[in-house]
Every structure is written in structure tokens, then in C-alpha cells.
mmCIF file as gemmi writes it, N, C-alpha and C atoms, coordinates in Angstrom:
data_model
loop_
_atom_site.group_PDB
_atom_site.id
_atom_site.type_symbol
_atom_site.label_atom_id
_atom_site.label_alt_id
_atom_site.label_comp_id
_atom_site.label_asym_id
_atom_site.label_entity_id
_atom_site.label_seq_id
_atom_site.pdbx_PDB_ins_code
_atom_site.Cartn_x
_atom_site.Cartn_y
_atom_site.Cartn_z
_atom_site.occupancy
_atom_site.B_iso_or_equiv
_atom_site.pdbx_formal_charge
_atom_site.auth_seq_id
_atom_site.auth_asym_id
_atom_site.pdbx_PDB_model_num
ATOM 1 N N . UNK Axp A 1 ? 221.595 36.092 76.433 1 0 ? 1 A 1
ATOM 2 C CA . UNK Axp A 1 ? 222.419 35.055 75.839 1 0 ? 1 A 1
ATOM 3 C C . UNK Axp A 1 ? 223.644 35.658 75.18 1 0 ? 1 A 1
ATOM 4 N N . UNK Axp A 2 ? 223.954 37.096 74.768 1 0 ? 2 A 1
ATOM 5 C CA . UNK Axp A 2 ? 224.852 37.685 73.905 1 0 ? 2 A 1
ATOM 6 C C . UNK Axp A 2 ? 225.728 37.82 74.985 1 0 ? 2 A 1
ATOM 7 N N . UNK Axp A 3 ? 225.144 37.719 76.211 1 0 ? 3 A 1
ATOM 8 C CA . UNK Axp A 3 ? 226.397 38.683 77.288 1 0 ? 3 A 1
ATOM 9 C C . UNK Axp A 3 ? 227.601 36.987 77.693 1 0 ? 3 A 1
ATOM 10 N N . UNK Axp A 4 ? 226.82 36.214 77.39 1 0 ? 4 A 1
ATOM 11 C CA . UNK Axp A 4 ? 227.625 34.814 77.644 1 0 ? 4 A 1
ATOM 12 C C . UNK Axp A 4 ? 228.823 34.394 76.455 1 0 ? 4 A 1
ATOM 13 N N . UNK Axp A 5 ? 228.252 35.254 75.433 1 0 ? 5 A 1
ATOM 14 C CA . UNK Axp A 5 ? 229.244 34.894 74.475 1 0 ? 5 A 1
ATOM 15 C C . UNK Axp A 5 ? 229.862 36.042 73.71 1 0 ? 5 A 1
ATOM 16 N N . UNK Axp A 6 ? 230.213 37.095 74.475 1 0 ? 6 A 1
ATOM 17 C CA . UNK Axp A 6 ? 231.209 38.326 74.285 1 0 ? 6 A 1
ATOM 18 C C . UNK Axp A 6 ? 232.551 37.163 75.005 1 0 ? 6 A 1
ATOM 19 N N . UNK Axp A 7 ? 232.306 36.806 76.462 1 0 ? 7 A 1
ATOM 20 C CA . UNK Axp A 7 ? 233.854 36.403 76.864 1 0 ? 7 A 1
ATOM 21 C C . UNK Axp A 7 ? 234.7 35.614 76.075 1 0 ? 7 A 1
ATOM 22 N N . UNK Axp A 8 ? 234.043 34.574 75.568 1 0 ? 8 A 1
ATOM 23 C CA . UNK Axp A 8 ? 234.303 33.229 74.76 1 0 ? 8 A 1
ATOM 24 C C . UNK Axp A 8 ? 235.051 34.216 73.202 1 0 ? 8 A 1
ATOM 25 N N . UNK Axp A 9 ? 234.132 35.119 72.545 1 0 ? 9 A 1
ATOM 26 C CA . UNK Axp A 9 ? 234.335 35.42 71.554 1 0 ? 9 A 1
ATOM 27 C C . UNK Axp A 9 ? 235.79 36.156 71.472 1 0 ? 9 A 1
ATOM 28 N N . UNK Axp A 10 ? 236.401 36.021 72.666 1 0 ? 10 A 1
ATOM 29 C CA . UNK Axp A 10 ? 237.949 36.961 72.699 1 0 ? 10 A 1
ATOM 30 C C . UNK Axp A 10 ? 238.498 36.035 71.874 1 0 ? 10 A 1
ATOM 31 N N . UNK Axp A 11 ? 238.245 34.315 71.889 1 0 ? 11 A 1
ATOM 32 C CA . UNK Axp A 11 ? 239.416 33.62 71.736 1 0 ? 11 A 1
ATOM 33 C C . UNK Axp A 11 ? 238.907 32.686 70.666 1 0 ? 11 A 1
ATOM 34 N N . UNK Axp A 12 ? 240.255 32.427 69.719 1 0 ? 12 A 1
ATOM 35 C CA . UNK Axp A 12 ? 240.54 31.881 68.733 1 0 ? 12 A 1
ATOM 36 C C . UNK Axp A 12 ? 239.022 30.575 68.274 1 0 ? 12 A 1
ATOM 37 N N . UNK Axp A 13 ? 238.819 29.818 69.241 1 0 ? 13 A 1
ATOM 38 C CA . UNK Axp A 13 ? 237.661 28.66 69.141 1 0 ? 13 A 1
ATOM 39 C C . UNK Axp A 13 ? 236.998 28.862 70.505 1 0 ? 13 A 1
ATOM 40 N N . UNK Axp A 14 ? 236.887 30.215 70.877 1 0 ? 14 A 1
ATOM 41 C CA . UNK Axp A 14 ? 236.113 30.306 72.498 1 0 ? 14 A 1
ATOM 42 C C . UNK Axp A 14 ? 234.519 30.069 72.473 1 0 ? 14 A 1
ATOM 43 N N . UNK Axp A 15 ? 233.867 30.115 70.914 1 0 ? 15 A 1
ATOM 44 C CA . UNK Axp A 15 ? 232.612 29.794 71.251 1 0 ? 15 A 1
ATOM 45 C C . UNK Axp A 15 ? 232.555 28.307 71.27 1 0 ? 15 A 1
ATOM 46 N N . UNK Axp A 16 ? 232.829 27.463 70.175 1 0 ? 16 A 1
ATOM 47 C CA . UNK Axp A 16 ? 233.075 25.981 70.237 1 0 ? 16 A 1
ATOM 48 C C . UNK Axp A 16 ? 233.653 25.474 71.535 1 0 ? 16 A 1
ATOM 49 N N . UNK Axp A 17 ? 234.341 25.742 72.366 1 0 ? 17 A 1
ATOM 50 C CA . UNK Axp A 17 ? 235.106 25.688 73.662 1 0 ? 17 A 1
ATOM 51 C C . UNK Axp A 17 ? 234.082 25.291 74.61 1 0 ? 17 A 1
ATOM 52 N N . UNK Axp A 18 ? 233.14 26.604 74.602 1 0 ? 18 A 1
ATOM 53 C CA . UNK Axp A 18 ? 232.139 26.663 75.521 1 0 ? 18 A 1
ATOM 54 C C . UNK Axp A 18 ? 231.077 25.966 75.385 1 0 ? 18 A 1
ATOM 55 N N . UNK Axp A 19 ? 230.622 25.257 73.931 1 0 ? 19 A 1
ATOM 56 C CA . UNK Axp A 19 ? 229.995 24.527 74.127 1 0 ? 19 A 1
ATOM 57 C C . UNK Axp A 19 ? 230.317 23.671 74.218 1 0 ? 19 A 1
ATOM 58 N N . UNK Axp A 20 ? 231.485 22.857 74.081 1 0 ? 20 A 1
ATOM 59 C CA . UNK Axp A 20 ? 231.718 21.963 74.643 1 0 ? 20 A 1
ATOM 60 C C . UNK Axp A 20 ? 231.801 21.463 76.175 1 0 ? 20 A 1
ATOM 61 N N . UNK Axp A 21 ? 232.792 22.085 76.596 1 0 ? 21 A 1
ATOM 62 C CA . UNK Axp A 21 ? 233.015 22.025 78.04 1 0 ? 21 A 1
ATOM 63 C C . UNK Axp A 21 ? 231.4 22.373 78.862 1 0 ? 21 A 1
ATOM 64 N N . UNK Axp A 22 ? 230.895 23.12 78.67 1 0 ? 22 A 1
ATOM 65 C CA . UNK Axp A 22 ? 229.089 23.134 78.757 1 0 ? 22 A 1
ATOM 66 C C . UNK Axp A 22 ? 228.22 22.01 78.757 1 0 ? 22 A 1
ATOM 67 N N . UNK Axp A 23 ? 228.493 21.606 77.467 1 0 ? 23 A 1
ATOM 68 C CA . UNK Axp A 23 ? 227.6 20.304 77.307 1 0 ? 23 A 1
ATOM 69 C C . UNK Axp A 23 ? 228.428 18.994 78.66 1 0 ? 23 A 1
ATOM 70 N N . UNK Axp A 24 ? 229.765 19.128 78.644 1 0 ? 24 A 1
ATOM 71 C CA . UNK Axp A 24 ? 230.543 18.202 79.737 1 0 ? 24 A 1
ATOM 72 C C . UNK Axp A 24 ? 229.417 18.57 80.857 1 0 ? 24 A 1
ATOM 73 N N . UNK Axp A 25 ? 229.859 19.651 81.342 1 0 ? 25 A 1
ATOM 74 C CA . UNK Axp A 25 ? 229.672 20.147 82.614 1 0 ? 25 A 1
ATOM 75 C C . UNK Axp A 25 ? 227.73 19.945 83.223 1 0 ? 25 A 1
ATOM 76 N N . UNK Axp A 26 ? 227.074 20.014 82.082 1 0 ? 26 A 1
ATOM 77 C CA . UNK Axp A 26 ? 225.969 19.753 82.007 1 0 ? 26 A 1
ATOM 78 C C . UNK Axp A 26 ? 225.265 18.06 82.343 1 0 ? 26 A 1
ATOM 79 N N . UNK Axp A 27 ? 226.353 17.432 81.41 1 0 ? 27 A 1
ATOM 80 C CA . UNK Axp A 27 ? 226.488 16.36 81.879 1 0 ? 27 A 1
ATOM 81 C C . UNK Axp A 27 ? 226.375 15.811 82.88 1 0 ? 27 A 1
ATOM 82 N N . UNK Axp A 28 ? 227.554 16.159 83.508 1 0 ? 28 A 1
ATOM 83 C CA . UNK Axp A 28 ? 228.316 15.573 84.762 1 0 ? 28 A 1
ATOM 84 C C . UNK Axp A 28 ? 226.885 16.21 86.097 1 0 ? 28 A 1
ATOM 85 N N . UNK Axp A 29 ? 226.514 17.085 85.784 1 0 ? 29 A 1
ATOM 86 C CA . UNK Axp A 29 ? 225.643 17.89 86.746 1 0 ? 29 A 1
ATOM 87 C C . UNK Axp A 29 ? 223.854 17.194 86.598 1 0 ? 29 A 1
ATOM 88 N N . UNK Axp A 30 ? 223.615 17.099 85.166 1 0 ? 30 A 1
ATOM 89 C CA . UNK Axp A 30 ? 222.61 16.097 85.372 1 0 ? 30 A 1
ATOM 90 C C . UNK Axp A 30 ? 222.786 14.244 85.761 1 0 ? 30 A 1
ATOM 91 N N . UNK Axp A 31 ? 223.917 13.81 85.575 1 0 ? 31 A 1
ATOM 92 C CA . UNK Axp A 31 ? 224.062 12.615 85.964 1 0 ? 31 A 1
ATOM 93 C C . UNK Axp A 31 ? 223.724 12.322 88.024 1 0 ? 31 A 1
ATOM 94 N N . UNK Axp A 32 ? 224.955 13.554 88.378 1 0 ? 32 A 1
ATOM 95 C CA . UNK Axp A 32 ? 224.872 13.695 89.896 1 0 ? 32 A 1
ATOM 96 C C . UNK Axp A 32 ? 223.444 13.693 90.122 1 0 ? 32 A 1
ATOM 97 N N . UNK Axp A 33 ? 222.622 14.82 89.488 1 0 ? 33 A 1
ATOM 98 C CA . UNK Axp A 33 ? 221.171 14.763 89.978 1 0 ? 33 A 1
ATOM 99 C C . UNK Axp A 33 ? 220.177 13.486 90.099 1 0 ? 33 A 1
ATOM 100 N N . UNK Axp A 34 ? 220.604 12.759 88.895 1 0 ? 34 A 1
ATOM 101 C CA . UNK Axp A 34 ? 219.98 11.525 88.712 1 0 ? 34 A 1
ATOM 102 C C . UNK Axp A 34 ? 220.045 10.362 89.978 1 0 ? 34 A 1
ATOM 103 N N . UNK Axp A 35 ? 221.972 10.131 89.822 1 0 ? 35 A 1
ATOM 104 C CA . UNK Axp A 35 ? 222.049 9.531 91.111 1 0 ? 35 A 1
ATOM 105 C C . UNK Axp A 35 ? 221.631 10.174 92.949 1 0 ? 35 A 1
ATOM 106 N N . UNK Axp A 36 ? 221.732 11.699 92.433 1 0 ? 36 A 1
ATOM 107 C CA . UNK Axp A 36 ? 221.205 11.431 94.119 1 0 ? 36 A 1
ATOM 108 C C . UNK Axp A 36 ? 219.724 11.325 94.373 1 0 ? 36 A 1
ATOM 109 N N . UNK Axp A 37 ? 219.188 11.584 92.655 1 0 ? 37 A 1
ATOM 110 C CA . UNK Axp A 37 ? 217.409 11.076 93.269 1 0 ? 37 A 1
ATOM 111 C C . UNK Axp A 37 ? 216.9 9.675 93.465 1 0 ? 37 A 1
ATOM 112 N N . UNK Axp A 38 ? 218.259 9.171 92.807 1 0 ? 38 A 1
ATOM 113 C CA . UNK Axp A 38 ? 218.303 7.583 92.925 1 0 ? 38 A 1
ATOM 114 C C . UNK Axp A 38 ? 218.301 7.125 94.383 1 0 ? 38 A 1
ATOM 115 N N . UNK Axp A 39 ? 219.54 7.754 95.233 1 0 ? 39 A 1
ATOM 116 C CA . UNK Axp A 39 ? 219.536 7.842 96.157 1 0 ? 39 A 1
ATOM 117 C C . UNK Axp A 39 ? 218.551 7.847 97.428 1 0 ? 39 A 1
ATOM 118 N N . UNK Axp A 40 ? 218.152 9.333 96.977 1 0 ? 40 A 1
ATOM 119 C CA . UNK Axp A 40 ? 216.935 9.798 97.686 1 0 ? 40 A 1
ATOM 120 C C . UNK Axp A 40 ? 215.972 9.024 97.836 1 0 ? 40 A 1
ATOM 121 N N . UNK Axp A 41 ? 215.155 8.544 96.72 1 0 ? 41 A 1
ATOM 122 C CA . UNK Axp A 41 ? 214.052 8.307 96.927 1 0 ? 41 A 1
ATOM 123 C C . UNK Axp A 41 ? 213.773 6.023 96.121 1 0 ? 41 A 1
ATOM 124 N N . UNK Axp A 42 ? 215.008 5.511 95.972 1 0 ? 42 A 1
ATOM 125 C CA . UNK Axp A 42 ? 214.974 4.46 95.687 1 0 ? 42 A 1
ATOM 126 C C . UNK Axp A 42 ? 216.437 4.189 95.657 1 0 ? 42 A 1
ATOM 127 N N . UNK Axp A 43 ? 216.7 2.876 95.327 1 0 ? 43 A 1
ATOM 128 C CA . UNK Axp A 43 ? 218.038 1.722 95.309 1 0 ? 43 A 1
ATOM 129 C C . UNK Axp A 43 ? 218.625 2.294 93.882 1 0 ? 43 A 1
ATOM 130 N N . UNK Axp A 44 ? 219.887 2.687 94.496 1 0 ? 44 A 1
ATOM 131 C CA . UNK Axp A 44 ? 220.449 3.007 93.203 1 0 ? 44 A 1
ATOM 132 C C . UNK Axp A 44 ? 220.992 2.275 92.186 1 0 ? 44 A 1
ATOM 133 N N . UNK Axp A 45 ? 221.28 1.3 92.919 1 0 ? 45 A 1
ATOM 134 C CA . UNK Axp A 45 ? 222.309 0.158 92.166 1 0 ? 45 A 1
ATOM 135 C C . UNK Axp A 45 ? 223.665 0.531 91.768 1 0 ? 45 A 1
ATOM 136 N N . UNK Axp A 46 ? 223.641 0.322 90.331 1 0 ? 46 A 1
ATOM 137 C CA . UNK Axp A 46 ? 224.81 0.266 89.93 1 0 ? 46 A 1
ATOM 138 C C . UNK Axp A 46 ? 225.247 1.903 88.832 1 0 ? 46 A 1
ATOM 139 N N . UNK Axp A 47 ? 224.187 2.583 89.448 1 0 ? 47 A 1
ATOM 140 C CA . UNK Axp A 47 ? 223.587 4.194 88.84 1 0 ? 47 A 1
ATOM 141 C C . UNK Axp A 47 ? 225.348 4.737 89.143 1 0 ? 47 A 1
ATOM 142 N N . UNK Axp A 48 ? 225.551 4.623 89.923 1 0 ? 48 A 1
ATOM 143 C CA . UNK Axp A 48 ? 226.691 5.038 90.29 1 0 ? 48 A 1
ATOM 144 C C . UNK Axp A 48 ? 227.699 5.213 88.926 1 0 ? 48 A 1
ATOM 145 N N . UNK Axp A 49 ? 228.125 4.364 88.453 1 0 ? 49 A 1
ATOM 146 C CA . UNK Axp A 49 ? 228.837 3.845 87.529 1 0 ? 49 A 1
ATOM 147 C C . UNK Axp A 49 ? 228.824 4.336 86.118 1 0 ? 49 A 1
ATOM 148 N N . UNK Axp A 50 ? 228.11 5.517 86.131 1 0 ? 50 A 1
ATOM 149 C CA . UNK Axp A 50 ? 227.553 5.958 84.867 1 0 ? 50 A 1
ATOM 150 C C . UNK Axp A 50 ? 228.437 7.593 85.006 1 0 ? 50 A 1
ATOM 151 N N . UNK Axp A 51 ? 228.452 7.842 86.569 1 0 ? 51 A 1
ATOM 152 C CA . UNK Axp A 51 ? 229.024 9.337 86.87 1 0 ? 51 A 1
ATOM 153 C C . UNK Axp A 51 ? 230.742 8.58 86.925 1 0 ? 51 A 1
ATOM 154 N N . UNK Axp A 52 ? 231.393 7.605 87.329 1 0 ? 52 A 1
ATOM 155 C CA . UNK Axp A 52 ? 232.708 7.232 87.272 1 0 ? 52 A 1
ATOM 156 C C . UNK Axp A 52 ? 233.104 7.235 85.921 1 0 ? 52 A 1
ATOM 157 N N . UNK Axp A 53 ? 232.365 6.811 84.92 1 0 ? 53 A 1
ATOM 158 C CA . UNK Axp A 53 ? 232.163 6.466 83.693 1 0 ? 53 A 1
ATOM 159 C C . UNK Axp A 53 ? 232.813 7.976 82.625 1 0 ? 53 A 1
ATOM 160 N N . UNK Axp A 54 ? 231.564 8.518 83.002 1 0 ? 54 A 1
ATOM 161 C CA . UNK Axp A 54 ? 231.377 10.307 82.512 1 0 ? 54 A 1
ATOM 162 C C . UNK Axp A 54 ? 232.863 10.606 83.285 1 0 ? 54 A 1
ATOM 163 N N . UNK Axp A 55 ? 233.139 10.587 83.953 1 0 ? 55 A 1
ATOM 164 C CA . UNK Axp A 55 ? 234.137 11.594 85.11 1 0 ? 55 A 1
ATOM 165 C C . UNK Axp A 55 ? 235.358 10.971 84.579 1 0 ? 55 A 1
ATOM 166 N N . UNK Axp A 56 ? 235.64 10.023 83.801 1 0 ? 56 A 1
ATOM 167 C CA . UNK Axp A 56 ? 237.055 9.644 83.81 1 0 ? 56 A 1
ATOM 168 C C . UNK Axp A 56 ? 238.063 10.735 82.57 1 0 ? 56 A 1
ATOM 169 N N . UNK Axp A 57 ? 239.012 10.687 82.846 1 0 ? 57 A 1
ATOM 170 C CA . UNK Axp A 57 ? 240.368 10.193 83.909 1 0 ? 57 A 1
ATOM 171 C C . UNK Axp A 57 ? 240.201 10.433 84.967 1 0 ? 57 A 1
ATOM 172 N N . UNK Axp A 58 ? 240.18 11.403 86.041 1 0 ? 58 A 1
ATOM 173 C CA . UNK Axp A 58 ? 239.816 12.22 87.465 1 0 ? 58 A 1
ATOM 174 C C . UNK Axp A 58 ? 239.244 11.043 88.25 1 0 ? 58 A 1
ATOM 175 N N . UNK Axp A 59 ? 238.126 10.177 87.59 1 0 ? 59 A 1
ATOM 176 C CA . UNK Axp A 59 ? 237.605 9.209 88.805 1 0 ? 59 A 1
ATOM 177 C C . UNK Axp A 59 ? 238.572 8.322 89.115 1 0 ? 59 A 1
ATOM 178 N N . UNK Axp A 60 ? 239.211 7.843 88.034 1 0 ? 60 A 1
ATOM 179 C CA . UNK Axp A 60 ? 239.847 6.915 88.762 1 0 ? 60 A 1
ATOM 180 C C . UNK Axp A 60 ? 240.915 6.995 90.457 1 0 ? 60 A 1
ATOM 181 N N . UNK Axp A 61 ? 241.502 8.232 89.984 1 0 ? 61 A 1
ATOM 182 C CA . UNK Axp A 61 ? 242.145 8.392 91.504 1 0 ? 61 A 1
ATOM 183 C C . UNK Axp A 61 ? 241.153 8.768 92.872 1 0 ? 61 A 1
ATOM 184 N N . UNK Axp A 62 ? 239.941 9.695 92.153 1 0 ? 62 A 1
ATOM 185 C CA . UNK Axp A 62 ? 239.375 9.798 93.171 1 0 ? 62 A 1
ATOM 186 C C . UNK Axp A 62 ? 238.679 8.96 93.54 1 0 ? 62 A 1
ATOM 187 N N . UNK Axp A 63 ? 237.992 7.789 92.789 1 0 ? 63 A 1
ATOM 188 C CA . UNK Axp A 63 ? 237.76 6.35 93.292 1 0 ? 63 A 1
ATOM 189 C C . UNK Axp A 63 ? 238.242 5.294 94.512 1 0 ? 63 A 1
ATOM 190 N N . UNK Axp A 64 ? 240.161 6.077 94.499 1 0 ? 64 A 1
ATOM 191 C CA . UNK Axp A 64 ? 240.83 4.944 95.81 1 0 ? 64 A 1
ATOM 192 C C . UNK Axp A 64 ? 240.895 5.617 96.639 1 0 ? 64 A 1
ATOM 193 N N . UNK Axp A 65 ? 240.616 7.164 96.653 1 0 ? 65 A 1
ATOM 194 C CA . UNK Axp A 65 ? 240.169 7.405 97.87 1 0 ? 65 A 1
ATOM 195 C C . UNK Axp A 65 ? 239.754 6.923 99.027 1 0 ? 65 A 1
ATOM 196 N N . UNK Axp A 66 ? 239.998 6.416 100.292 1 0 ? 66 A 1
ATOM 197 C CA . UNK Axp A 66 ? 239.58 6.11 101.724 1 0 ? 66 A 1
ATOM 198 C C . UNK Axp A 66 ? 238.385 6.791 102.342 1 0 ? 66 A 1
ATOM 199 N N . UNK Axp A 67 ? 237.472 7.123 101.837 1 0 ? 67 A 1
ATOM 200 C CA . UNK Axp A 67 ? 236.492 8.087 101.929 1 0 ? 67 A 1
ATOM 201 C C . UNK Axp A 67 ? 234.972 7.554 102.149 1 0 ? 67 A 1
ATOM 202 N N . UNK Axp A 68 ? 234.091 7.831 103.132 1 0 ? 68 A 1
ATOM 203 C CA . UNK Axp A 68 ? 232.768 7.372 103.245 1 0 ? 68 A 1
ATOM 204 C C . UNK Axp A 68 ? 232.102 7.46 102.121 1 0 ? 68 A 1
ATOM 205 N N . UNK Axp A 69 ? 231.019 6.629 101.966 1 0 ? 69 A 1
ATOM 206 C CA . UNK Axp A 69 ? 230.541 6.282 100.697 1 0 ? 69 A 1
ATOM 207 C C . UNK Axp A 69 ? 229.777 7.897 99.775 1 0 ? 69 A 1
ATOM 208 N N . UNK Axp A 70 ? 229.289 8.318 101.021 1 0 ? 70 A 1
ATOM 209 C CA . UNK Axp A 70 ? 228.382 9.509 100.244 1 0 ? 70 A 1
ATOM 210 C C . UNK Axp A 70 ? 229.361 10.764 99.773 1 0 ? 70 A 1
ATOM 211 N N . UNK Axp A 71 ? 230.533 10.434 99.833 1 0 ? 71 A 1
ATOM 212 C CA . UNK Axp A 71 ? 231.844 11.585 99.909 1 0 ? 71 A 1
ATOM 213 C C . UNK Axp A 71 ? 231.889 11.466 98.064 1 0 ? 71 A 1
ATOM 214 N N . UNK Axp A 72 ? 231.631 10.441 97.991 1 0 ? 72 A 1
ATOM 215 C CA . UNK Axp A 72 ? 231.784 10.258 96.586 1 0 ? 72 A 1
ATOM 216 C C . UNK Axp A 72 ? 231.315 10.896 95.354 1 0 ? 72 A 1
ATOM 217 N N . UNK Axp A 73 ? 230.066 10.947 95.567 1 0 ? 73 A 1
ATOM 218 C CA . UNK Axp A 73 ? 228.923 11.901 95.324 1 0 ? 73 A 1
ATOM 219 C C . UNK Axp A 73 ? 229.43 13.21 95.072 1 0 ? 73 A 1
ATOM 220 N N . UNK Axp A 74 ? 229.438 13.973 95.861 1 0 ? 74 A 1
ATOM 221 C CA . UNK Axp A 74 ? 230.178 15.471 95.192 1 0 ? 74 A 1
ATOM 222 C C . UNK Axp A 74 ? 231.493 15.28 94.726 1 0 ? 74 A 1
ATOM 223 N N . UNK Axp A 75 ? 232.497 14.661 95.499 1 0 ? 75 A 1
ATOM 224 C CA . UNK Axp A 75 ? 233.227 14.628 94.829 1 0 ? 75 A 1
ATOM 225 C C . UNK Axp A 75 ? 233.995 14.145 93.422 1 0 ? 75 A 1
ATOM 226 N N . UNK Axp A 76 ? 233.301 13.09 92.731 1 0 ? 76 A 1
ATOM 227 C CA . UNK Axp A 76 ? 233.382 12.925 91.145 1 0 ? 76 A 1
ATOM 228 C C . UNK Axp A 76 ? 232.522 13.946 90.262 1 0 ? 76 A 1
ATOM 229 N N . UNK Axp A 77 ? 231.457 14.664 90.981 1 0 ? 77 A 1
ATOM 230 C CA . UNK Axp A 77 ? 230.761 16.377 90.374 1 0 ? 77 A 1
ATOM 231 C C . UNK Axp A 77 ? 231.852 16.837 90.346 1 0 ? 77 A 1
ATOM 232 N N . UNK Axp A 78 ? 232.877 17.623 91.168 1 0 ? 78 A 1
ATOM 233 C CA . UNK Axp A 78 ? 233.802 18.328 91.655 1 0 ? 78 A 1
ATOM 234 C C . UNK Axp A 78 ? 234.555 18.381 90.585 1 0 ? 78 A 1
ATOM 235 N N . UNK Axp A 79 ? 235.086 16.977 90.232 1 0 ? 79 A 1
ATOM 236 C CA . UNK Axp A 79 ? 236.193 16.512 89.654 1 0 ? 79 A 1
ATOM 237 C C . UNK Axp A 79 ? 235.466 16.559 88.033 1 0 ? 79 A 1
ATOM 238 N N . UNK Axp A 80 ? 234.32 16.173 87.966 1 0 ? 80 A 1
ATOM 239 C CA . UNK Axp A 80 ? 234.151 16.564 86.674 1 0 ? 80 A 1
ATOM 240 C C . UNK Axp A 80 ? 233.571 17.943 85.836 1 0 ? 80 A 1
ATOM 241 N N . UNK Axp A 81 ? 233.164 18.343 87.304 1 0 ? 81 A 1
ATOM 242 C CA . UNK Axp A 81 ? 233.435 20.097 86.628 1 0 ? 81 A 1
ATOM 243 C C . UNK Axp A 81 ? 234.624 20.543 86.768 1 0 ? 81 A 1
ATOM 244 N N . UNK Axp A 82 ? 235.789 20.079 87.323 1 0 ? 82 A 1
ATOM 245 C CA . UNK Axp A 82 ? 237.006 20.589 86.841 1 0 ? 82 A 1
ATOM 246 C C . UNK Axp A 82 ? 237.555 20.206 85.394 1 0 ? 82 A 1
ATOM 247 N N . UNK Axp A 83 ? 236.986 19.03 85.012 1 0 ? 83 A 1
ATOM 248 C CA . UNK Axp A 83 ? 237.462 18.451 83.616 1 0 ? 83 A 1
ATOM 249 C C . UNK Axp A 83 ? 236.566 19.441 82.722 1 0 ? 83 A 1
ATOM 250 N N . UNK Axp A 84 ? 235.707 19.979 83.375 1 0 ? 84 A 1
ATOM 251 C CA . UNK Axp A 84 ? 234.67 20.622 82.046 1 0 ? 84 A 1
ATOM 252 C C . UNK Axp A 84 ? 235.314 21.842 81.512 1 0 ? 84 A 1
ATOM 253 N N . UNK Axp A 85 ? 236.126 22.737 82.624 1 0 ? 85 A 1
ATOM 254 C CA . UNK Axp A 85 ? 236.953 23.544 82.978 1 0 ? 85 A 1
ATOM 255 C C . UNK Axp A 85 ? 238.312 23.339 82.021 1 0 ? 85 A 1
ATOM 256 N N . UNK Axp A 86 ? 238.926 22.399 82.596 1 0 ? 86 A 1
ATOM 257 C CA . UNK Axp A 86 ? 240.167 21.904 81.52 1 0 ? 86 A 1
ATOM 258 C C . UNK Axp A 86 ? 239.658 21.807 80.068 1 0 ? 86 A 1
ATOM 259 N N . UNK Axp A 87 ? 238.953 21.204 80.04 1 0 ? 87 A 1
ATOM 260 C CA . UNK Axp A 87 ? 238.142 21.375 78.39 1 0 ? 87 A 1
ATOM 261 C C . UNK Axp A 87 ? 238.035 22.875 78.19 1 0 ? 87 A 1
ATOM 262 N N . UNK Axp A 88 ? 237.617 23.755 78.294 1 0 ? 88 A 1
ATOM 263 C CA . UNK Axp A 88 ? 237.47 24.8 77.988 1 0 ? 88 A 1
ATOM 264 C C . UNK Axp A 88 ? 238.746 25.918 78.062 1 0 ? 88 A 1
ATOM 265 N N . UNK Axp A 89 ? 239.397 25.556 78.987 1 0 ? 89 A 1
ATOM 266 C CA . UNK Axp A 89 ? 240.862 26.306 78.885 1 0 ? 89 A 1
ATOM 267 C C . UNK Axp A 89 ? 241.86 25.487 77.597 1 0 ? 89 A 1
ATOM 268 N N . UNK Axp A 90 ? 241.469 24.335 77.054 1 0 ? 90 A 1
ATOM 269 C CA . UNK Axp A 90 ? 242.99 23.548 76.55 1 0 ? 90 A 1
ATOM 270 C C . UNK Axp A 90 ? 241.655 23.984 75.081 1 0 ? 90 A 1
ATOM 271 N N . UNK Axp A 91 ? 240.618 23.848 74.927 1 0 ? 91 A 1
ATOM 272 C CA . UNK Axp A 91 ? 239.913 23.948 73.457 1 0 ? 91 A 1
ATOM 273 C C . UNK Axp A 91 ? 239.956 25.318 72.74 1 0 ? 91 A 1
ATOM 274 N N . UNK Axp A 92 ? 239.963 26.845 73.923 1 0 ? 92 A 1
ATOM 275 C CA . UNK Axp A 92 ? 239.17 27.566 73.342 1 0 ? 92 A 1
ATOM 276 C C . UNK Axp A 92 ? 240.61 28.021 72.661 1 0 ? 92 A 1
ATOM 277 N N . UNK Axp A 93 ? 241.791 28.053 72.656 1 0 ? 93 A 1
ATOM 278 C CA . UNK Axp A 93 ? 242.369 28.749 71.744 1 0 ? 93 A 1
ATOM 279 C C . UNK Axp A 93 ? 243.693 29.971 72.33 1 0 ? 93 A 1
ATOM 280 N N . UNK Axp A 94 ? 243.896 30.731 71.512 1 0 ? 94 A 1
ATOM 281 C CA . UNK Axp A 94 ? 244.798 31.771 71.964 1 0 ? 94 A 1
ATOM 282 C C . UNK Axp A 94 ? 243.594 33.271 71.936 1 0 ? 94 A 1
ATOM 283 N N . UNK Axp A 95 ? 243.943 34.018 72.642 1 0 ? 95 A 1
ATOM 284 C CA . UNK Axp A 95 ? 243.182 34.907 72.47 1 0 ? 95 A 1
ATOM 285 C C . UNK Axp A 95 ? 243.202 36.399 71.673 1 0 ? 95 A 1
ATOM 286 N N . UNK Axp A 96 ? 242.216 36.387 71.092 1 0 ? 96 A 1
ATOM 287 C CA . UNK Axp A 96 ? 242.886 37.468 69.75 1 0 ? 96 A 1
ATOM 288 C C . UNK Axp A 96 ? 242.121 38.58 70.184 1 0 ? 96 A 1
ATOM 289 N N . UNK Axp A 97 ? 242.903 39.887 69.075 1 0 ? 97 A 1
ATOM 290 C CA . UNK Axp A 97 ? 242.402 41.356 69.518 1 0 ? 97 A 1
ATOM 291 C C . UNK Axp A 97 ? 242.965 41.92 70.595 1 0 ? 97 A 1
């Protein structure tokens, strides 16, 4: 666990950073799981709507996408591990030392 938080510790709020964008990214990664077991193994409904939800700003464009239905699926993951990403580059700070 120490070797995860030498990188973070270069920068100004790099441990707070990481847990944040972490807890996002965690998020976004257990939601996908949810819906595709929804998927998998019963009617998802309206399960969907919970990862557009989590994923916004990013879903919305990738929402009008022209794209088969199951395209959707990784791609609002995609998009919201890139936001987890942006969170963690715009939170952790300047980097000191």
C-alpha cells in the first residue's frame, strides 16, 4: 500500500487527489459491473441510467452517439474513467521537491 502512495505524495494534494478520483473510478467500474450482470443474467430496465447519471458531463455527448446499444456499455466506463483521470490531474496540485 506505501508503494501506491510515494507517486501521489510528490504533489501538493496528491494523496487527497487519489482518493478521490479512486473512489470516482471505483464507482463508475462497480456500476458497469452491476449493469452488465443486469444484463447478463436478468432485465435491466432502467439500471442503465444510474452509469449516465455517475458519468456526466462525458455522457451526455456520448449518449447521441449513433452507436448499437451494447456500444454503450464500455463506452460511458471509458468516459468515466477518463473523468476519474481528469479528477486526479486538475485535484492533486503542483508538484513539490
Amino acid at each position: 500500500m506505501t508503494m501506491a502512495f510515494q507517486g501521489p505524495a510528490h504533489y501538493e494534494r496528491g494523496r487527497v487527489a487519489l482518493w478521490i478520483g479512486g473512489a470516482y473510478a471505483a464507482l463508475v467500474v462497480g456500476l458497469a459491473l452491476w449493469i452488465g450482470a443486469l444484463i447478463l443474467f436478468d432485465d435491466p430496465g432502467f439500471a442503465g441510467v444510474w452509469l449516465i447519471g455517475a458519468t456526466l458531463p462525458i455522457s451526455v455527448p456520448l449518449t447521441v452517439l449513433p452507436l448499437p446499444d451494447v456500444a454503450y456499455l464500455p463506452l460511458l466506463t471509458v468516459g468515466g474513467l477518463a473523468q476519474a483521470w481528469v479528477l486526479w490531474r486538475v485535484l492533486r496540485g503542483r508538484r513539490v521537491g
